[in-house]
C-alpha positions in Angstrom: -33.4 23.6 0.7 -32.4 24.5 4.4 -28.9 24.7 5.5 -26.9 22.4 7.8 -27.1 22.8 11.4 -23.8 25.3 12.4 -22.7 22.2 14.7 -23.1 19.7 12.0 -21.2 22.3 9.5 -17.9 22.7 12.3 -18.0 18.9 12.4 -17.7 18.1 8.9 -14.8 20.8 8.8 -13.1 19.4 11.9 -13.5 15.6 10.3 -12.3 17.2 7.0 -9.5 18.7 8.4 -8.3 15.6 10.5 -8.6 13.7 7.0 -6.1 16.2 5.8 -4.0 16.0 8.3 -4.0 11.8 8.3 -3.0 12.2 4.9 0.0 14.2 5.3 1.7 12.4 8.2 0.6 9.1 6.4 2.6 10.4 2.7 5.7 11.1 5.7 5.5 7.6 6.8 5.6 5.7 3.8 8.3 7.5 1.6 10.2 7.6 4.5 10.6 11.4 5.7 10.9 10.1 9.3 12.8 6.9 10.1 11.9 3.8 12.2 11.8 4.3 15.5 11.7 7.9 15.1 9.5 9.9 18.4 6.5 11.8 16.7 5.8 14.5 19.2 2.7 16.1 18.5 3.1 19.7 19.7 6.1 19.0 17.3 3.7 18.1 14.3 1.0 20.3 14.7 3.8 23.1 14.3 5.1 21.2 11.4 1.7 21.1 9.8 0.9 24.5 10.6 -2.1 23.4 12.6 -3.7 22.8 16.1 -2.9 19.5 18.1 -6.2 18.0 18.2 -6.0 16.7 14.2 -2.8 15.1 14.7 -3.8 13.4 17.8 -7.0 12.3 16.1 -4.4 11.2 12.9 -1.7 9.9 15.0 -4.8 7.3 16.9 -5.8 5.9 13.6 -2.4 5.5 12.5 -1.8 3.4 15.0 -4.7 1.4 13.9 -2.5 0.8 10.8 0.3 0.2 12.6 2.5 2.2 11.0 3.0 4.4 14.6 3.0 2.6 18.1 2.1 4.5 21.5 4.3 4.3 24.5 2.7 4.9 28.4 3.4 8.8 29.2 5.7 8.9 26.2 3.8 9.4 22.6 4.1 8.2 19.2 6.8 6.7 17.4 7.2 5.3 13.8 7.2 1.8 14.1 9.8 -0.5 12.9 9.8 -2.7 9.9 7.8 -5.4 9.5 9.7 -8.5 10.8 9.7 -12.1 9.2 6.7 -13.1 11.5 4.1 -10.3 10.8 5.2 -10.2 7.0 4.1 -14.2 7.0 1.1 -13.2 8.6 0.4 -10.0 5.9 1.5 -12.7 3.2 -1.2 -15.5 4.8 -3.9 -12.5 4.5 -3.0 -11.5 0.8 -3.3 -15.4 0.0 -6.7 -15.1 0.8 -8.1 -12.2 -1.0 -6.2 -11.4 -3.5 -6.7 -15.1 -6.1 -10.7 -14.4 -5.2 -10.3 -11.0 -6.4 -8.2 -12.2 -9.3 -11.1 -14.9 -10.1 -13.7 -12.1 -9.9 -12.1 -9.7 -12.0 -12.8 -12.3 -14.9 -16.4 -12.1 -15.1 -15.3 -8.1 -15.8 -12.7 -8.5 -18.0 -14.7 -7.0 -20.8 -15.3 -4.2 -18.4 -12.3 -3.0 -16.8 -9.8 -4.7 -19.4 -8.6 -1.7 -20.4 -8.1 -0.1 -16.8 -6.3 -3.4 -15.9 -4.2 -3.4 -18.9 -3.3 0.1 -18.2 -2.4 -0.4 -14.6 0.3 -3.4 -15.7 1.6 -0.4 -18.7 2.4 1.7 -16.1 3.8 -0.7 -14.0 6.1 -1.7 -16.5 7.4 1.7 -16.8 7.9 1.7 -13.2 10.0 -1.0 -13.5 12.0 -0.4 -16.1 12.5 3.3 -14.2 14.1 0.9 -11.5 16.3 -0.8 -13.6 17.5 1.9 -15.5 18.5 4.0 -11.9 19.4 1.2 -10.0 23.0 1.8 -8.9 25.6 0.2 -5.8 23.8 3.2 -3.4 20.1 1.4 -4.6 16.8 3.0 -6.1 16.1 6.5 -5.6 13.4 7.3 -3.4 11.2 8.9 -6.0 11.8 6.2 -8.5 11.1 3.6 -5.7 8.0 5.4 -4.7 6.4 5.7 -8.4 7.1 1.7 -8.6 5.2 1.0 -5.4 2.6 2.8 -6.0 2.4 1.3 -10.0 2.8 -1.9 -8.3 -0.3 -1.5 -6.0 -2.5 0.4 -8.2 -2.1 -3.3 -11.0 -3.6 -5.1 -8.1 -6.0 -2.4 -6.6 -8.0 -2.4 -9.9 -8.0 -6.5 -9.9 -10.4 -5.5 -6.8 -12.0 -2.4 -8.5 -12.5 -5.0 -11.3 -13.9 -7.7 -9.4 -16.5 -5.4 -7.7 -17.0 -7.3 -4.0 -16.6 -4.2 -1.7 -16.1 -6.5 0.9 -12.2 -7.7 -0.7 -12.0 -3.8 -1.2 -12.2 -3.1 2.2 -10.5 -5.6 3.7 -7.3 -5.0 0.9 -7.3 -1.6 1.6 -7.0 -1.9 4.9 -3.5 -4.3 4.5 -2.6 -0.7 2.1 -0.8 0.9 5.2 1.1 -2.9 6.7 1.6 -3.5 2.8 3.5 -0.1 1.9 5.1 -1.2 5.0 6.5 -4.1 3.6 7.8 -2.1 0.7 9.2 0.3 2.2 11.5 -1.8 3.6 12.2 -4.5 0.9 13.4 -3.4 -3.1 15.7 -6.2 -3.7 16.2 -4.2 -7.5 16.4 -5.5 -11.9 15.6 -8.8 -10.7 12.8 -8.2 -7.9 11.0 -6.2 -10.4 11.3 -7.5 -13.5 9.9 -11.3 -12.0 6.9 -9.0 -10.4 6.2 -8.1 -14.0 6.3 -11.2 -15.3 3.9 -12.7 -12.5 1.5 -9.4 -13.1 1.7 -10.4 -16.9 1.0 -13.7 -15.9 -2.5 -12.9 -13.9 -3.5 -10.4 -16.7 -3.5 -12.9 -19.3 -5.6 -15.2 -17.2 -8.1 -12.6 -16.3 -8.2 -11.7 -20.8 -8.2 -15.1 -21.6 -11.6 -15.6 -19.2 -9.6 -18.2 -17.2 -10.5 -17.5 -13.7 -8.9 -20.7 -12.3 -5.8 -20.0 -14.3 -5.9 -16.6 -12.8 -6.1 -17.7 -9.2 -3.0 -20.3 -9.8 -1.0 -16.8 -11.2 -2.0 -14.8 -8.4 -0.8 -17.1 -5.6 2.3 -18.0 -7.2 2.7 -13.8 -7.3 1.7 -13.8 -3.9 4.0 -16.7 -2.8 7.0 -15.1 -4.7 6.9 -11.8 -3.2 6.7 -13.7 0.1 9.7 -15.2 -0.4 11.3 -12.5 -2.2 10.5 -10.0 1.4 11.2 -12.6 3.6 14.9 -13.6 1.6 15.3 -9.9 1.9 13.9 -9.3 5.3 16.5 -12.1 7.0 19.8 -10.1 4.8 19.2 -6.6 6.2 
Protein backbone atom coordinates (compact mmCIF):
# COMPACT_ATOMS: atom_id res chain seq x y z
CA UNK A 1 0.00 0.00 0.00
CA UNK A 2 2.02 3.18 -0.82
CA UNK A 3 2.28 6.07 1.44
CA UNK A 4 0.74 9.58 1.24
CA UNK A 5 2.53 12.19 -0.63
CA UNK A 6 4.73 14.29 2.23
CA UNK A 7 2.67 17.41 0.97
CA UNK A 8 -0.60 15.66 1.31
CA UNK A 9 0.56 14.27 4.88
CA UNK A 10 1.67 18.25 6.23
CA UNK A 11 -1.85 19.21 4.94
CA UNK A 12 -3.89 16.85 6.73
CA UNK A 13 -1.81 17.76 9.89
CA UNK A 14 -2.14 21.53 9.25
CA UNK A 15 -6.17 20.92 8.60
CA UNK A 16 -6.08 18.72 11.70
CA UNK A 17 -4.52 21.07 13.72
CA UNK A 18 -6.77 24.19 12.65
CA UNK A 19 -9.76 21.69 13.64
CA UNK A 20 -8.22 21.61 17.03
CA UNK A 21 -7.76 24.86 17.34
CA UNK A 22 -11.56 25.86 16.06
CA UNK A 23 -12.65 23.71 18.70
CA UNK A 24 -11.05 25.26 21.52
CA UNK A 25 -11.73 28.96 20.81
CA UNK A 26 -15.32 27.63 19.84
CA UNK A 27 -15.82 25.72 23.76
CA UNK A 28 -14.40 29.71 24.92
CA UNK A 29 -17.15 31.21 23.16
CA UNK A 30 -20.05 29.39 24.09
CA UNK A 31 -19.51 28.82 28.00
CA UNK A 32 -18.54 32.21 28.04
CA UNK A 33 -14.66 32.44 28.96
CA UNK A 34 -14.62 35.71 26.94
CA UNK A 35 -17.47 38.21 27.04
CA UNK A 36 -19.40 40.01 24.34
CA UNK A 37 -17.68 42.47 22.76
CA UNK A 38 -14.50 41.18 23.99
CA UNK A 39 -11.18 41.97 21.19
CA UNK A 40 -9.68 38.49 20.25
CA UNK A 41 -6.18 39.36 19.22
CA UNK A 42 -4.59 36.61 17.58
CA UNK A 43 -0.93 36.91 18.42
CA UNK A 44 -2.77 36.99 21.80
CA UNK A 45 -4.46 33.44 21.12
CA UNK A 46 -1.97 31.69 19.50
CA UNK A 47 0.11 32.39 22.80
CA UNK A 48 -2.86 31.30 24.72
CA UNK A 49 -3.19 28.11 22.73
CA UNK A 50 0.34 27.48 22.72
CA UNK A 51 0.46 27.51 18.95
CA UNK A 52 1.36 29.45 15.77
CA UNK A 53 -1.01 32.29 14.34
CA UNK A 54 -1.91 30.77 11.15
CA UNK A 55 -4.59 28.06 12.96
CA UNK A 56 -6.29 30.68 14.83
CA UNK A 57 -6.63 32.94 11.92
CA UNK A 58 -7.87 30.02 9.78
CA UNK A 59 -10.41 29.29 13.16
CA UNK A 60 -11.17 32.84 13.91
CA UNK A 61 -12.44 33.12 9.61
CA UNK A 62 -14.83 30.27 10.04
CA UNK A 63 -15.99 31.54 13.22
CA UNK A 64 -17.10 34.37 11.72
CA UNK A 65 -19.01 32.29 9.37
CA UNK A 66 -20.97 31.25 12.54
CA UNK A 67 -21.18 34.48 13.63
CA UNK A 68 -20.22 34.02 16.91
CA UNK A 69 -16.86 36.53 16.15
CA UNK A 70 -17.18 39.72 13.78
CA UNK A 71 -14.12 41.40 11.95
CA UNK A 72 -13.43 45.07 12.13
CA UNK A 73 -11.20 47.00 9.00
CA UNK A 74 -7.44 47.07 10.48
CA UNK A 75 -8.70 46.05 13.82
CA UNK A 76 -9.38 42.07 14.26
CA UNK A 77 -11.80 39.90 15.89
CA UNK A 78 -14.23 40.42 18.51
CA UNK A 79 -16.84 38.16 20.18
CA UNK A 80 -20.00 39.26 18.97
CA UNK A 81 -22.87 40.46 20.95
CA UNK A 82 -26.02 38.64 21.77
CA UNK A 83 -28.40 37.73 19.50
CA UNK A 84 -30.99 40.58 19.43
CA UNK A 85 -34.86 40.28 19.12
CA UNK A 86 -34.59 40.52 15.26
CA UNK A 87 -31.94 37.83 14.35
CA UNK A 88 -33.39 35.41 17.24
CA UNK A 89 -36.93 35.77 15.14
CA UNK A 90 -35.11 35.04 12.14
CA UNK A 91 -33.01 31.80 14.00
CA UNK A 92 -36.69 30.99 15.42
CA UNK A 93 -38.31 31.29 11.47
CA UNK A 94 -35.37 28.76 10.42
CA UNK A 95 -35.96 26.15 13.38
CA UNK A 96 -39.79 26.30 12.37
CA UNK A 97 -38.82 24.91 9.30
CA UNK A 98 -36.64 21.92 9.95
CA UNK A 99 -37.08 20.93 12.99
CA UNK A 100 -41.39 19.47 12.78
CA UNK A 101 -39.90 17.71 9.35
CA UNK A 102 -37.30 16.26 11.30
CA UNK A 103 -39.77 15.46 14.12
CA UNK A 104 -42.13 13.76 11.32
CA UNK A 105 -39.21 11.81 9.96
CA UNK A 106 -38.02 10.54 13.14
CA UNK A 107 -41.40 8.51 13.23
CA UNK A 108 -40.86 6.20 10.50
CA UNK A 109 -37.55 5.35 12.95
CA UNK A 110 -39.08 5.22 16.06
CA UNK A 111 -38.47 1.50 16.38
CA UNK A 112 -34.93 2.33 15.54
CA UNK A 113 -33.57 5.03 17.51
CA UNK A 114 -36.46 4.93 20.27
CA UNK A 115 -34.23 4.10 22.71
CA UNK A 116 -31.39 6.86 21.78
CA UNK A 117 -34.39 9.37 21.75
CA UNK A 118 -35.78 8.24 24.97
CA UNK A 119 -32.36 8.50 26.43
CA UNK A 120 -31.57 11.97 25.15
CA UNK A 121 -35.09 13.37 26.93
CA UNK A 122 -33.58 11.10 30.44
CA UNK A 123 -30.78 13.04 30.41
CA UNK A 124 -32.40 16.12 29.67
CA UNK A 125 -34.48 15.74 32.53
CA UNK A 126 -31.67 15.39 34.74
CA UNK A 127 -30.39 18.53 33.33
CA UNK A 128 -33.21 20.19 34.35
CA UNK A 129 -33.92 19.15 37.47
CA UNK A 130 -29.87 20.07 38.07
CA UNK A 131 -31.19 23.61 37.21
CA UNK A 132 -33.83 23.72 39.46
CA UNK A 133 -32.17 22.34 42.30
CA UNK A 134 -29.03 25.14 41.90
CA UNK A 135 -31.05 27.85 40.83
CA UNK A 136 -30.50 30.70 43.33
CA UNK A 137 -31.11 34.99 43.35
CA UNK A 138 -27.27 35.03 41.62
CA UNK A 139 -28.89 32.43 38.69
CA UNK A 140 -27.56 28.86 37.27
CA UNK A 141 -24.13 28.03 37.57
CA UNK A 142 -22.17 28.03 34.54
CA UNK A 143 -21.40 24.29 34.56
CA UNK A 144 -24.95 23.41 35.50
CA UNK A 145 -26.17 25.72 32.67
CA UNK A 146 -23.81 24.34 30.28
CA UNK A 147 -24.70 20.39 30.95
CA UNK A 148 -28.53 21.61 30.41
CA UNK A 149 -27.73 23.20 27.01
CA UNK A 150 -26.02 20.74 25.77
CA UNK A 151 -28.90 17.89 27.18
CA UNK A 152 -31.24 20.24 25.59
CA UNK A 153 -29.64 20.07 22.06
CA UNK A 154 -28.44 16.60 22.05
CA UNK A 155 -32.89 15.59 22.67
CA UNK A 156 -33.29 17.43 19.38
CA UNK A 157 -29.96 16.45 17.55
CA UNK A 158 -31.01 12.74 17.63
CA UNK A 159 -34.71 13.77 16.33
CA UNK A 160 -32.38 14.58 13.17
CA UNK A 161 -30.00 11.52 13.75
CA UNK A 162 -33.39 9.66 13.90
CA UNK A 163 -34.99 11.00 10.96
CA UNK A 164 -31.87 10.23 8.70
CA UNK A 165 -32.20 13.30 5.91
CA UNK A 166 -28.47 14.58 5.98
CA UNK A 167 -29.66 17.44 4.36
CA UNK A 168 -31.86 18.69 7.93
CA UNK A 169 -28.47 17.53 9.57
CA UNK A 170 -26.52 19.93 7.92
CA UNK A 171 -28.49 22.64 7.76
CA UNK A 172 -29.38 22.16 11.91
CA UNK A 173 -26.01 21.93 12.64
CA UNK A 174 -25.11 24.77 11.04
CA UNK A 175 -27.85 27.01 13.33
CA UNK A 176 -25.58 24.85 16.45
CA UNK A 177 -23.16 27.93 16.81
CA UNK A 178 -26.35 31.12 16.37
CA UNK A 179 -28.35 28.45 18.53
CA UNK A 180 -25.85 28.12 21.54
CA UNK A 181 -25.86 31.74 20.95
CA UNK A 182 -29.27 32.19 21.89
CA UNK A 183 -28.70 30.11 25.01
CA UNK A 184 -26.04 31.53 26.15
CA UNK A 185 -27.77 34.49 26.61
CA UNK A 186 -31.28 33.38 27.72
CA UNK A 187 -31.92 30.79 31.01
CA UNK A 188 -35.06 32.32 32.33
CA UNK A 189 -34.69 29.20 35.25
CA UNK A 190 -37.48 26.23 37.28
CA UNK A 191 -39.99 27.47 34.93
CA UNK A 192 -38.04 27.84 31.53
CA UNK A 193 -36.98 24.36 31.95
CA UNK A 194 -39.37 22.46 33.36
CA UNK A 195 -42.10 23.73 30.26
CA UNK A 196 -39.05 22.67 27.80
CA UNK A 197 -39.44 19.25 29.33
CA UNK A 198 -42.84 19.02 29.08
CA UNK A 199 -42.85 20.16 25.27
CA UNK A 200 -39.79 17.50 24.71
CA UNK A 201 -42.09 14.88 26.47
CA UNK A 202 -44.75 16.05 24.34
CA UNK A 203 -42.80 15.34 20.79
CA UNK A 204 -41.44 12.06 22.16
CA UNK A 205 -44.74 10.62 22.74
CA UNK A 206 -45.79 11.58 19.24
CA UNK A 207 -42.71 10.16 17.64
CA UNK A 208 -43.56 6.38 20.11
CA UNK A 209 -47.01 6.65 19.41
CA UNK A 210 -46.17 6.63 15.27
CA UNK A 211 -48.02 9.97 15.12
CA UNK A 212 -46.01 11.96 12.84
CA UNK A 213 -48.59 14.77 12.34
CA UNK A 214 -49.05 14.86 16.11
CA UNK A 215 -45.38 15.22 16.34
CA UNK A 216 -45.00 18.10 13.95
CA UNK A 217 -47.95 20.09 16.02
CA UNK A 218 -45.56 19.31 19.38
CA UNK A 219 -42.54 20.36 17.81
CA UNK A 220 -43.77 23.86 16.61
CA UNK A 221 -45.59 24.60 19.62
CA UNK A 222 -41.81 23.76 21.38
CA UNK A 223 -40.35 25.83 18.85
CA UNK A 224 -42.92 28.70 19.22
CA UNK A 225 -42.49 28.58 23.06
CA UNK A 226 -38.94 28.88 23.22
CA UNK A 227 -39.38 31.77 20.85
CA UNK A 228 -41.35 33.54 23.07
CA UNK A 229 -39.69 32.45 26.08
CA UNK A 230 -36.02 34.15 24.38
CA UNK A 231 -37.64 36.91 23.00
CA UNK A 232 -39.70 37.75 26.62
CA UNK A 233 -36.31 37.32 28.05
CA UNK A 234 -34.26 39.02 25.37
CA UNK A 235 -36.52 42.51 25.71
CA UNK A 236 -35.86 42.24 30.04
CA UNK A 237 -32.14 42.13 29.93
Amino acid sequence: MSSLPLGRVVEIERRGLRDRVYDMILEMLLTGEVEPGSRLSIDSMARLLDVSPTPVREAMVQLERTGLVTREALRGYRVAPPLGADELAQLFDARLVIEPAAAAGAVAAREEHGESLRAAHAAHVAAAQQVIDEHTDAGVPLEVTKSYFAADGEFHRQLFLAAGNHYLLEMYDGLGALVHRMRQAVLGGPDDVREAVAEHEAVLHAVERGDAEAAVVCMRSHIQNVRGRSLRDTERA
